[in-house]
C-alpha positions in Angstrom: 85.4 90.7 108.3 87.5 87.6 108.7 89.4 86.2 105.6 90.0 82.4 105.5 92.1 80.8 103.1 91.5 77.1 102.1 94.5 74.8 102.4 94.6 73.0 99.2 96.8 70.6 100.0 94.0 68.9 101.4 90.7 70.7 101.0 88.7 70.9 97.8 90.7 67.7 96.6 89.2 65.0 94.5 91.2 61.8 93.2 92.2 62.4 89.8 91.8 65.9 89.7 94.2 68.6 88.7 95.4 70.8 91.1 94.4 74.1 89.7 91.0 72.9 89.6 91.0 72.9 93.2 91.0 76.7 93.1 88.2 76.7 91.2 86.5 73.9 93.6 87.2 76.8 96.3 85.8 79.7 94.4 82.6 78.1 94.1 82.5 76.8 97.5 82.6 80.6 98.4 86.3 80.6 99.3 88.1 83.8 98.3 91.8 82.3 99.5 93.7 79.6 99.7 97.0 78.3 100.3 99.5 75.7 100.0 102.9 74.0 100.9 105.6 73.4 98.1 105.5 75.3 94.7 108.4 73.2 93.1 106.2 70.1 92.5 103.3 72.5 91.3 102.2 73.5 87.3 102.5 77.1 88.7 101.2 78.1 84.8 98.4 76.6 85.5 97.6 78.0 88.9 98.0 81.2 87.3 95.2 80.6 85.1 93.2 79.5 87.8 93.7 82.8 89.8 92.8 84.7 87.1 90.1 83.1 86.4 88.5 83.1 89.6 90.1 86.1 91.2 91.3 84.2 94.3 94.2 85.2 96.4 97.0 82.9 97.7 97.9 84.0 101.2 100.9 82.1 101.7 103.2 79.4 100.3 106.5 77.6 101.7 109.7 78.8 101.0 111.6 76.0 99.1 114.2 74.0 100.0 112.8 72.4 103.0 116.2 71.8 104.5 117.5 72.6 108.2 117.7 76.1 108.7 119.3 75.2 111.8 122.5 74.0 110.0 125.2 76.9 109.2 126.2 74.6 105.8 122.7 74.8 104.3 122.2 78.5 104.7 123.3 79.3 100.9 121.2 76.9 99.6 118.3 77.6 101.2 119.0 81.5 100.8 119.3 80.8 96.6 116.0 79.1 97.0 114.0 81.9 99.4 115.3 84.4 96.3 113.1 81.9 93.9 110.2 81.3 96.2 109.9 85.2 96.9 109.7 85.7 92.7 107.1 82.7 92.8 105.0 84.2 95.6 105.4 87.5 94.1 103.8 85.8 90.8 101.3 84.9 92.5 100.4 87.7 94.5 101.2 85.6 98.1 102.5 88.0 101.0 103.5 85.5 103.2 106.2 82.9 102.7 106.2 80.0 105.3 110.1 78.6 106.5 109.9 75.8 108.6 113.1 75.7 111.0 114.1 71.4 110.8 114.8 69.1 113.3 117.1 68.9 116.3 120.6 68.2 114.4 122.6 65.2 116.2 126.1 66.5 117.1 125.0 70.5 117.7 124.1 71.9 120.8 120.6 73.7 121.2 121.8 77.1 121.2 124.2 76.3 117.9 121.7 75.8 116.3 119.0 78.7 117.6 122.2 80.5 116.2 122.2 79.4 113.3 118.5 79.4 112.4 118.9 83.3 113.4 121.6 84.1 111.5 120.1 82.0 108.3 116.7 84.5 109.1 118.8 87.5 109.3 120.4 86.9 105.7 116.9 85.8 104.6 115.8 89.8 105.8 117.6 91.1 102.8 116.4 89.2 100.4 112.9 89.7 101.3 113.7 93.2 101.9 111.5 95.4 99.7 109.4 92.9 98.0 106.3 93.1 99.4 106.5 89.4 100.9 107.2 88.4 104.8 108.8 85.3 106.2 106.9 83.4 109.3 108.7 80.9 110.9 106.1 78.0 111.7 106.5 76.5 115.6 105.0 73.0 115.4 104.3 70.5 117.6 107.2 67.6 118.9 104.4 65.2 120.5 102.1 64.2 117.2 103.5 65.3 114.1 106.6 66.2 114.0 108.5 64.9 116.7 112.3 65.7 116.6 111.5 69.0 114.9 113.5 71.9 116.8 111.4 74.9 116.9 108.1 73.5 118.8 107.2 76.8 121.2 105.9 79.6 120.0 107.4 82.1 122.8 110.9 80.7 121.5 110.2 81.2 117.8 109.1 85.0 118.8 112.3 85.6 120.7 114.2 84.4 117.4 112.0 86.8 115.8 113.1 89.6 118.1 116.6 88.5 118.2 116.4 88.8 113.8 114.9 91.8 115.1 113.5 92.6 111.1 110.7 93.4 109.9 110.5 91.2 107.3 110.4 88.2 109.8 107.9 86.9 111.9 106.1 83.5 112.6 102.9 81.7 111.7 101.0 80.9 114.3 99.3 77.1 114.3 96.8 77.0 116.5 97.1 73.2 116.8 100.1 72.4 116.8 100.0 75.8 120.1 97.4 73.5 121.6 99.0 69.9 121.2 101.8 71.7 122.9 99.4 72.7 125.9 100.5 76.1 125.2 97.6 79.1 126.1 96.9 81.4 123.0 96.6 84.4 125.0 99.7 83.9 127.2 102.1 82.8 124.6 100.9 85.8 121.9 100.5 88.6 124.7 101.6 91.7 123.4 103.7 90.2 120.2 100.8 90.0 118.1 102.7 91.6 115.4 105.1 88.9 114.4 102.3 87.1 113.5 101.6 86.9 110.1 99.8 84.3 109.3 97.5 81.8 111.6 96.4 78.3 110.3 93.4 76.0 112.7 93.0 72.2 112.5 91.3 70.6 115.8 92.8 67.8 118.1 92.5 64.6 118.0 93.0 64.0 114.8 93.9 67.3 112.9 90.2 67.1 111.6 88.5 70.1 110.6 87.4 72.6 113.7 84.6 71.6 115.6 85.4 68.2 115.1 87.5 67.7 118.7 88.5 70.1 121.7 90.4 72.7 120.9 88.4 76.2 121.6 89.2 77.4 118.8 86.4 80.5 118.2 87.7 81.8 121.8 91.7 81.6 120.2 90.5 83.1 116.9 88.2 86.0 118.9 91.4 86.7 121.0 93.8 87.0 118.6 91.1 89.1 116.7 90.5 91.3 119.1 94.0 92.1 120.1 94.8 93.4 116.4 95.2 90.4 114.2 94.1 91.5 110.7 95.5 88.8 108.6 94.3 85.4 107.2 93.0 82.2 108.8 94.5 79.5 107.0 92.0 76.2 107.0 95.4 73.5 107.2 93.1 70.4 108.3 92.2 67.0 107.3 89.0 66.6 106.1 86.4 64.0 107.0 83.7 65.4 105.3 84.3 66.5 101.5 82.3 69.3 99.9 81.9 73.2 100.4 79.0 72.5 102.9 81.6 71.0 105.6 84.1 73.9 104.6 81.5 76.4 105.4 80.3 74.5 108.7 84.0 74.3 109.6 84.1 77.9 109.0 80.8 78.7 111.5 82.0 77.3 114.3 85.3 79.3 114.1 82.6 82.4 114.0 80.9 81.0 116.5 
């Protein structure tokens, strides 16, 4: 049975509302996961509680700072913060941490800087090493949302994976930022379908929950399925409808 994890960045939020009571928003919309970005601006006490209380899991979270991995001169920094974000998810019983790679740096050639968002992955390895929590490197899309960001194909971000050539290091998989980037699940995943740990779905135009646009996203989801994804579907969309009923419609058509 498919798991899907609520982003709660931007589902089951109300104005004024705390965040841990988002979880519990989740929980009774029939959610049993959810995830989010940032933990250093959270009340991670109180999301604790909230877990408890509902017995929902958190699938993954993003390893703090959010700084260029592609520059050599953050890599300590961002390496003393991956050791903190790896206690936090491990706190919070999240196996997936999510690193996102930075923009294009000014003055640094392309491969300086696939070398130095390799080499930062490779010291990131031991870190994670034995802890029960992965690192996925997050592809997005350069014609939308992030524009300037360096890692936007996914066949690039699986060759750095292979280059890391670790275990504890893989990618997350966005189907639509893939899509925005006119890039064909099944060719881009063929056969690699392990360094995937962890997919998130949004449709285009507009990042809107699925079924709202074009995307086919049941046919991605059944192929990534059926060629031996077991893990999470992270629900990262915007909303246009609030409630559980549009979560759960959102949620159908991906089954359909």
């Amino acid at each position: 049975m498919r798991r899907y994890s609520a982003c709660i960045e931007w589902l089951f939020a109300e104005e004024g509302d705390s965040f841990a009571d988002r979880i519990r928003r989740a929980h009774a919309g029939g959610l049993t996961a959810i995830e989010f970005w940032r933990w250093t601006d959270k009340d991670l006490d109180a999301i604790e509680t909230a877990l408890k209380e509902t017995g929902l899991a958190v699938t993954s979270l993003v390893a703090e700072p959010m700084i260029a991995l592609t520059d050599a001169a953050n890599r300590q920094a961002w390496l003393a913060g991956l050791a903190e974000s790896v206690a936090v998810a491990k706190r919070l019983g999240a196996p997936v941490l999510i690193a996102q790679a930075g923009d294009h740096l000014a003055g640094f050639s392309r491969d300086e800087q696939r070398v130095a968002l390799t080499d930062t992955l490779k010291s990131g390895a031991d870190i994670l090493e034995g802890s029960g929590v992965r690192l996925g490197a997050e592809p997005l899309n350069i014609r939308i949302d992030h524009i300037g960001y360096f890692l936007d194909s996914t066949r690039e971000g699986l060759d750095i994976v292979d280059d890391v050539g670790r275990p504890e290091i893989g990618i997350v998989y966005d189907i639509y930022h893939s899509a925005v980037m006119d890039e064909r699940t099944e060719d881009v995943l063929d056969g690699r379908l392990d360094r995937v740990f962890h997919v998130h779905v949004a449709d285009h135009p507009g990042r809107n929950e699925p079924g709202s646009g074009g995307i086919d996203l049941a046919h991605r989801l059944n192929w990534i399925f059926a060629n031996g994804y077991d893990g999470a579907v992270g629900l990262e969309y915007r909303p246009t409808r609030a409630g559980a009923g549009a979560v759960k419609a959102a949620i159908a058509s991906l089954n359909g």
